[in-house]
DRENKOLVO-707197 format. One record per residue (C-alpha): residue number from 1; residue in three letters; chain; x, y, z. Coordinates in steps of 0.05 Angstrom, whole numbers, plus 5000, padded with zeros to 4 digits. Example, Ala and Ser with C-alpha at 12.3 -4.5 7.8 and 13.67 -1.06 7.14 Angstrom:
2
<r k="1" r="ALA" c="A" east="5246" north="4910" up="5156"/>
<r k="2" r="SER" c="A" east="5273" north="4979" up="5143"/>
END
This chain:
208
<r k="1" r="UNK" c="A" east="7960" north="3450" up="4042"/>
<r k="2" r="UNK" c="A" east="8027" north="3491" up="4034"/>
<r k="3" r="UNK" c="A" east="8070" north="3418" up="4044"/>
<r k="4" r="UNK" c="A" east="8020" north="3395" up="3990"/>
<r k="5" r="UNK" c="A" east="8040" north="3450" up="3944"/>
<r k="6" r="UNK" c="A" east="8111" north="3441" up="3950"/>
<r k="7" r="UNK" c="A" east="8111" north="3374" up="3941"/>
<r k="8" r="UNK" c="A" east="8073" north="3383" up="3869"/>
<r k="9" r="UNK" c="A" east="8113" north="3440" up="3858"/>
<r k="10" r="UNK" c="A" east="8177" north="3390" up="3871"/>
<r k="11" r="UNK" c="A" east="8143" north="3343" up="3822"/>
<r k="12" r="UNK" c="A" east="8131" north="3388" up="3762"/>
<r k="13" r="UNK" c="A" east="8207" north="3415" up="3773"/>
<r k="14" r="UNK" c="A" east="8235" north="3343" up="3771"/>
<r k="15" r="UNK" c="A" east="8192" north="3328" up="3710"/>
<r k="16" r="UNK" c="A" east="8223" north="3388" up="3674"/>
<r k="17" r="UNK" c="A" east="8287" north="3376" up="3689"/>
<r k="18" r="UNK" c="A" east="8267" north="3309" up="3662"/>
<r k="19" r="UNK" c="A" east="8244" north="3331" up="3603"/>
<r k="20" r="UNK" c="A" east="8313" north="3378" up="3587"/>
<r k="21" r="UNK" c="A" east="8355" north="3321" up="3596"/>
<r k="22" r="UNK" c="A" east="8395" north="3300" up="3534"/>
<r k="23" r="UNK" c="A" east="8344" north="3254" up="3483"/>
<r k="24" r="UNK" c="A" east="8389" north="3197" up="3466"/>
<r k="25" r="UNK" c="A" east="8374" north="3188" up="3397"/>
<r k="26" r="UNK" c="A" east="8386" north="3260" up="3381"/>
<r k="27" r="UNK" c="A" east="8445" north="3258" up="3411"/>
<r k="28" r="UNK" c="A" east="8471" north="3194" up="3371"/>
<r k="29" r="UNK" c="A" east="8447" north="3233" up="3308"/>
<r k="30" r="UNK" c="A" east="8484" north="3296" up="3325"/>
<r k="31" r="UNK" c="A" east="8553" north="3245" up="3337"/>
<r k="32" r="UNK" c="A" east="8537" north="3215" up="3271"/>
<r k="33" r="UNK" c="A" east="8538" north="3279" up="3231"/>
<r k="34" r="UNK" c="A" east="8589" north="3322" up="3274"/>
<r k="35" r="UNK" c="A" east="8650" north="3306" up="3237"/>
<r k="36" r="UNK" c="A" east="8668" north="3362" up="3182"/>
<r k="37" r="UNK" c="A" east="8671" north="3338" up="3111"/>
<r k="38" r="UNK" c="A" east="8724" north="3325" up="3070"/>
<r k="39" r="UNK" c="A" east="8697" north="3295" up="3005"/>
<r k="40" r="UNK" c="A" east="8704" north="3302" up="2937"/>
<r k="41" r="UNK" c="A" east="8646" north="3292" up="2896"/>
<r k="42" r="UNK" c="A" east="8611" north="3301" up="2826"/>
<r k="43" r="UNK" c="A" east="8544" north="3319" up="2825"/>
<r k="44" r="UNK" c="A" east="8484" north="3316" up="2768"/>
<r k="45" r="UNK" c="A" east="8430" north="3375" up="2784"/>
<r k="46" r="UNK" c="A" east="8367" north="3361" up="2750"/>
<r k="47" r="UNK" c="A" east="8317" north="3417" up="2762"/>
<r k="48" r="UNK" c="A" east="8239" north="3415" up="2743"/>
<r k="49" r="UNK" c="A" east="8207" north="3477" up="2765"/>
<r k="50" r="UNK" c="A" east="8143" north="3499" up="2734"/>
<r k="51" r="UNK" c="A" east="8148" north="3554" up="2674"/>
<r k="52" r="UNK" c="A" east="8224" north="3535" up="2660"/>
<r k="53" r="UNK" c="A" east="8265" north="3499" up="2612"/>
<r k="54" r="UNK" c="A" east="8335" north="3475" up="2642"/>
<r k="55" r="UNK" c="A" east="8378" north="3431" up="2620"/>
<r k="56" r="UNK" c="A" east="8421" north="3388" up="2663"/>
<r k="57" r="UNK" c="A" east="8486" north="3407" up="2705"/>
<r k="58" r="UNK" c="A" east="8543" north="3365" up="2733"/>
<r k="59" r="UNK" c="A" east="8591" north="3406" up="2774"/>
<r k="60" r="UNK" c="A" east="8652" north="3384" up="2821"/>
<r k="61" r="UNK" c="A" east="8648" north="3393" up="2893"/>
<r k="62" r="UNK" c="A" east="8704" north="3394" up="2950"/>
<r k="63" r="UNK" c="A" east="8692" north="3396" up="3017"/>
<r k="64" r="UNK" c="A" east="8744" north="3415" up="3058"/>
<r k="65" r="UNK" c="A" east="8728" north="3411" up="3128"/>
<r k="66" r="UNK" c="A" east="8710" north="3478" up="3160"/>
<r k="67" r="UNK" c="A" east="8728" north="3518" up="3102"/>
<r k="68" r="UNK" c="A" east="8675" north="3543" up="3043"/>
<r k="69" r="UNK" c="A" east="8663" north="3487" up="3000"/>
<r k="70" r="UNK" c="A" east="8697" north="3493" up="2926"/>
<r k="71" r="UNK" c="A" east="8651" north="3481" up="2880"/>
<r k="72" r="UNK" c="A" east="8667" north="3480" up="2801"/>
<r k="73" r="UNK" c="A" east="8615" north="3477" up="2740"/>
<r k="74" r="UNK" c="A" east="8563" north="3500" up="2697"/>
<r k="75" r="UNK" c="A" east="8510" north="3492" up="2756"/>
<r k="76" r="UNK" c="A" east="8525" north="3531" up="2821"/>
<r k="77" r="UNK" c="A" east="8468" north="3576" up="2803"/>
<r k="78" r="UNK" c="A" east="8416" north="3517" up="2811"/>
<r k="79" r="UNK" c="A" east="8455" north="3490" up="2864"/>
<r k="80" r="UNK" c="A" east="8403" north="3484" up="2928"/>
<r k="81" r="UNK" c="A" east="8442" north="3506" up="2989"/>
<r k="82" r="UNK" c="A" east="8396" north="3469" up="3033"/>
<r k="83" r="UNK" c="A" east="8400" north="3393" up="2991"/>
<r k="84" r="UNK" c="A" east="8479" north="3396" up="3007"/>
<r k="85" r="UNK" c="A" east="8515" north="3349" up="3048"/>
<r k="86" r="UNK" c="A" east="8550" north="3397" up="3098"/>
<r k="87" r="UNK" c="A" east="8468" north="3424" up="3117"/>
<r k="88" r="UNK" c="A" east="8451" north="3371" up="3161"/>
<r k="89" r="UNK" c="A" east="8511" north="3376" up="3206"/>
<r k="90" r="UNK" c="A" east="8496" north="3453" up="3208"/>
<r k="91" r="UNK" c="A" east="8426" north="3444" up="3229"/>
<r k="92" r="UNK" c="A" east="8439" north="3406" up="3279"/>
<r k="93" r="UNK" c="A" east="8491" north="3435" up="3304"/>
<r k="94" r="UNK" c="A" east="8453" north="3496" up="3319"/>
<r k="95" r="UNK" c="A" east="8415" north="3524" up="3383"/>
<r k="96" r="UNK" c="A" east="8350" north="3482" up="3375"/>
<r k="97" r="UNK" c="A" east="8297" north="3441" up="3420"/>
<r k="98" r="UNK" c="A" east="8292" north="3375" up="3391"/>
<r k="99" r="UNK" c="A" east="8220" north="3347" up="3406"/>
<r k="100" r="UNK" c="A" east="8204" north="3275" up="3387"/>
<r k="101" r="UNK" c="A" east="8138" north="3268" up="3345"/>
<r k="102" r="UNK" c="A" east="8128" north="3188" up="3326"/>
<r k="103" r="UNK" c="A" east="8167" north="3117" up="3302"/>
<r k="104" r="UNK" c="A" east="8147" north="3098" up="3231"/>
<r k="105" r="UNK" c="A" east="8178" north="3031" up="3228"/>
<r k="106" r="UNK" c="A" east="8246" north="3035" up="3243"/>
<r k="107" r="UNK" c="A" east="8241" north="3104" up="3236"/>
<r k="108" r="UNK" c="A" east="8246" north="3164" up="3281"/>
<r k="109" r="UNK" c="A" east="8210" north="3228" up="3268"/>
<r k="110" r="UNK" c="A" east="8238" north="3288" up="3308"/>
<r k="111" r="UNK" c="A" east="8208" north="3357" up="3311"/>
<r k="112" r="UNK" c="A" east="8270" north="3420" up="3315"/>
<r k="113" r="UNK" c="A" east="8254" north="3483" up="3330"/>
<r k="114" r="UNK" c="A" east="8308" north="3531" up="3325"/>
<r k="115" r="UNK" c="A" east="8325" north="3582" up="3389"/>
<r k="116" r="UNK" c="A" east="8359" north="3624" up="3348"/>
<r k="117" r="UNK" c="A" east="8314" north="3695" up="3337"/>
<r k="118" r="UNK" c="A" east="8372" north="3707" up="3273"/>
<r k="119" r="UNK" c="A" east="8373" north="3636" up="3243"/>
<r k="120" r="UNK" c="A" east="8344" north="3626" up="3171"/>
<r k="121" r="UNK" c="A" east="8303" north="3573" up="3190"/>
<r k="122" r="UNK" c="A" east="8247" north="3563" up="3237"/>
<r k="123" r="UNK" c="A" east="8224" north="3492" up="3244"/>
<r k="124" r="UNK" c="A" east="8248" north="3432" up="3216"/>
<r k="125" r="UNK" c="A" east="8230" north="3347" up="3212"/>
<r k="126" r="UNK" c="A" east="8270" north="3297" up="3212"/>
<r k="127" r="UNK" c="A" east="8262" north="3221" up="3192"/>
<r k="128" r="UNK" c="A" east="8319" north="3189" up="3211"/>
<r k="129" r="UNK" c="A" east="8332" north="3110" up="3228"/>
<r k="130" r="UNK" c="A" east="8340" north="3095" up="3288"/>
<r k="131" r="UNK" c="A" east="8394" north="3038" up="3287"/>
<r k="132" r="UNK" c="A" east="8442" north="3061" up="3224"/>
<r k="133" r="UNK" c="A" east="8420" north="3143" up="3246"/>
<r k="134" r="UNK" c="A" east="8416" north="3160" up="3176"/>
<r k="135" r="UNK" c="A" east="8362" north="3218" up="3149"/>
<r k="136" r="UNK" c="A" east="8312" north="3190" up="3096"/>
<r k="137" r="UNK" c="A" east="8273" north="3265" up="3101"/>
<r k="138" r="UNK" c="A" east="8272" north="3330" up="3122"/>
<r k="139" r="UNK" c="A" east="8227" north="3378" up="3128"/>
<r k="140" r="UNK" c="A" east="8254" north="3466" up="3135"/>
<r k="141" r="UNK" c="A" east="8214" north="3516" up="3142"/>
<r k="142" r="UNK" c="A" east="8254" north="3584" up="3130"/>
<r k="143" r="UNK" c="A" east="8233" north="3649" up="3142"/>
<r k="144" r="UNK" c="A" east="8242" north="3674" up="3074"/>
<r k="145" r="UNK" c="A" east="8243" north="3627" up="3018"/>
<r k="146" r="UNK" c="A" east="8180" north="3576" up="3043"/>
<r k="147" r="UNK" c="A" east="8186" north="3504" up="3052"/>
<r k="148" r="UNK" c="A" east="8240" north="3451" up="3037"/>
<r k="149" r="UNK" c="A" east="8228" north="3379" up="3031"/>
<r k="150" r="UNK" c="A" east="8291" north="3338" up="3018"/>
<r k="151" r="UNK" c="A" east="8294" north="3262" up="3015"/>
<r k="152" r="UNK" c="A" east="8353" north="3224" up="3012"/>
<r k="153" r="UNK" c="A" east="8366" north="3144" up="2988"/>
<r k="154" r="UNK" c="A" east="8438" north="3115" up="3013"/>
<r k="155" r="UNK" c="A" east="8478" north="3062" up="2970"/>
<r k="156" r="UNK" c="A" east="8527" north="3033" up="3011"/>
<r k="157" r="UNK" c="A" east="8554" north="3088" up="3056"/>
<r k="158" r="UNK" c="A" east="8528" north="3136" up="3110"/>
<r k="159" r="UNK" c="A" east="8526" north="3202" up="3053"/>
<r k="160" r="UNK" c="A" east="8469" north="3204" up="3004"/>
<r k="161" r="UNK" c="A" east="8478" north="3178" up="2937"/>
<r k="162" r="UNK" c="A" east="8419" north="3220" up="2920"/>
<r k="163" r="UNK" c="A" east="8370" north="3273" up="2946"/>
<r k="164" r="UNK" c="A" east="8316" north="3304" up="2926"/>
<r k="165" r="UNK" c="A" east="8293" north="3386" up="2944"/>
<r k="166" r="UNK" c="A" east="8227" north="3406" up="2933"/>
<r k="167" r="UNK" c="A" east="8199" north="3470" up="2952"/>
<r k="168" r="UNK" c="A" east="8136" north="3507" up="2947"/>
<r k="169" r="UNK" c="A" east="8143" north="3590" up="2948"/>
<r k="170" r="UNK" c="A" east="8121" north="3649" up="2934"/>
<r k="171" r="UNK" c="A" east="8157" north="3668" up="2860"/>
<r k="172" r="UNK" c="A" east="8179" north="3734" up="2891"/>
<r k="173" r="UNK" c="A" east="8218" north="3703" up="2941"/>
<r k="174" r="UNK" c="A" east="8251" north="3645" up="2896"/>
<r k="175" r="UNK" c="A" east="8328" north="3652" up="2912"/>
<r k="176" r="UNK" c="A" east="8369" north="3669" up="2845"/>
<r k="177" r="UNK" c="A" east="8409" north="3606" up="2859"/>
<r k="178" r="UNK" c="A" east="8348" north="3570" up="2831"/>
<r k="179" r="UNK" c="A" east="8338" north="3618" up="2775"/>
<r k="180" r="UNK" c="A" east="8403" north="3617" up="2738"/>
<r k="181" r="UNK" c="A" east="8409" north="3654" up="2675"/>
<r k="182" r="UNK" c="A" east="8336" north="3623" up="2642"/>
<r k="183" r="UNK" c="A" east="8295" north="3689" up="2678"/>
<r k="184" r="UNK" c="A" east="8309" north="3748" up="2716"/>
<r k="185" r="UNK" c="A" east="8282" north="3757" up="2790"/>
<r k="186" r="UNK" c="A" east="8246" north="3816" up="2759"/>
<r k="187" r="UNK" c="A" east="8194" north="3766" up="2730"/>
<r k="188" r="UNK" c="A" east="8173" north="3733" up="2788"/>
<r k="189" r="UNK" c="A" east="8167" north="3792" up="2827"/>
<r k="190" r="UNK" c="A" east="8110" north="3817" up="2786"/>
<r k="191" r="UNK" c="A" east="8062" north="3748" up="2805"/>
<r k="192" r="UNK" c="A" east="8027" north="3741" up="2867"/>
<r k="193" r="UNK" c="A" east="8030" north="3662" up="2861"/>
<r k="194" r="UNK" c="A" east="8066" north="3605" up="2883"/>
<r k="195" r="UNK" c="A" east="8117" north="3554" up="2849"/>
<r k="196" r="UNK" c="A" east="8129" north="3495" up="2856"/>
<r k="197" r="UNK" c="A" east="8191" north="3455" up="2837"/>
<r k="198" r="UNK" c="A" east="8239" north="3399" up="2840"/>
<r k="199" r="UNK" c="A" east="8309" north="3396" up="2845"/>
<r k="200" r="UNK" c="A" east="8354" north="3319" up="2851"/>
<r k="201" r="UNK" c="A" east="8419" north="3314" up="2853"/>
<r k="202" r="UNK" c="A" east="8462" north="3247" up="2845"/>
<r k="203" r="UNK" c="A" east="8520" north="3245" up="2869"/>
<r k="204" r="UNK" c="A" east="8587" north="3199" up="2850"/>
<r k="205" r="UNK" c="A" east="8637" north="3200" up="2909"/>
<r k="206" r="UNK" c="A" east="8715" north="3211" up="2894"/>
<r k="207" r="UNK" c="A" east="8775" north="3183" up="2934"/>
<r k="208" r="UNK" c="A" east="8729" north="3140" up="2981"/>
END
């Protein structure tokens, strides 16, 4: 009986180890959005959140590798931190577990759970492809601001040539970079409801 034990106790240890190895996919996904960024881009913020009237922004964006992104315009206050390029390289480049969920066509959906106790997110899915690696949707969960679904369409290059963030929060936690100068934070503070919104930004590419 104690040989038998081992022996299943061997099993189950193999099996995890098994299961801890590197996920291929993942790891082609992580290569594909490793590199830092060095673009130069316009972008067109179009925002349609309920109870506010805003009009349209284009600003001018520079990344520049590891360094803060320069970012020029009438918009950085609408600007959604989490619909930016340099996001998805950050998110996976943190400690997560990456558990895989289902194929939708030619489609991967992963399940990331972050590992991080300090992290600003919790949980996040992916749909990526699984040949070209590219991320149609994602799916953030944060521990302060709610839910964030982005979806990106390509052109003819592996960055987006537009995404869409929409969120559903509480109006009390809405970040002021989505409030720009229409209302104070003050306002929303004073509702115990949620609000739901839209944000898309199109981007033209510079110097590619």
């Amino acid at each position: 009986m104690k040989n038998i034990a081992i022996f299943i106790l061997f099993l189950w240890i193999n099996a995890a180890l098994g299961q801890a190895s590197p996920d291929e996919p993942m790891e082609q996904l992580r290569l594909q959005y490793s590199e830092l960024l060095f673009l130069k881009c316009e972008v067109l913020i179009q925002v349609d959140v309920e109870g506010m009237n805003i009009p349209d922004k284009k600003i001018y964006v520079e990344f520049m590798g590891d360094q803060k992104p320069k970012i020029k315009g009438e918009g950085i206050s609408l600007l959604p931190k989490r619909g930016m390029l340099d996001q998805l390289r950050t998110l996976l480049n943190s400690s997560m577990q990456a558990i895989f969920l289902s194929k939708r066509g030619d489609n991967l959906v992963y399940k990331l759970v972050s590992l991080d106790a300090s992290s600003d997110w919790i949980t996040a899915d992916l749909v990526f492809n699984e040949n070209s690696y590219l991320i149609y949707e994602s799916v953030v969960n944060t521990r302060k601001f709610g839910t964030f679904t982005t979806k990106h369409s390509y052109a003819d290059q592996i960055y987006p040539s537009r995404s869409e963030v929409s969120f559903d929060l509480k109006k009390f936690k809405l970040p002021l970079k989505f409030i720009g100068s229409e209302k104070s934070s003050s306002t929303f503070q004073e509702k115990d409801e949620n609000i739901k919104g839209k944000i898309s930004l199109t981007y033209t590419y510079l110097d590619l």
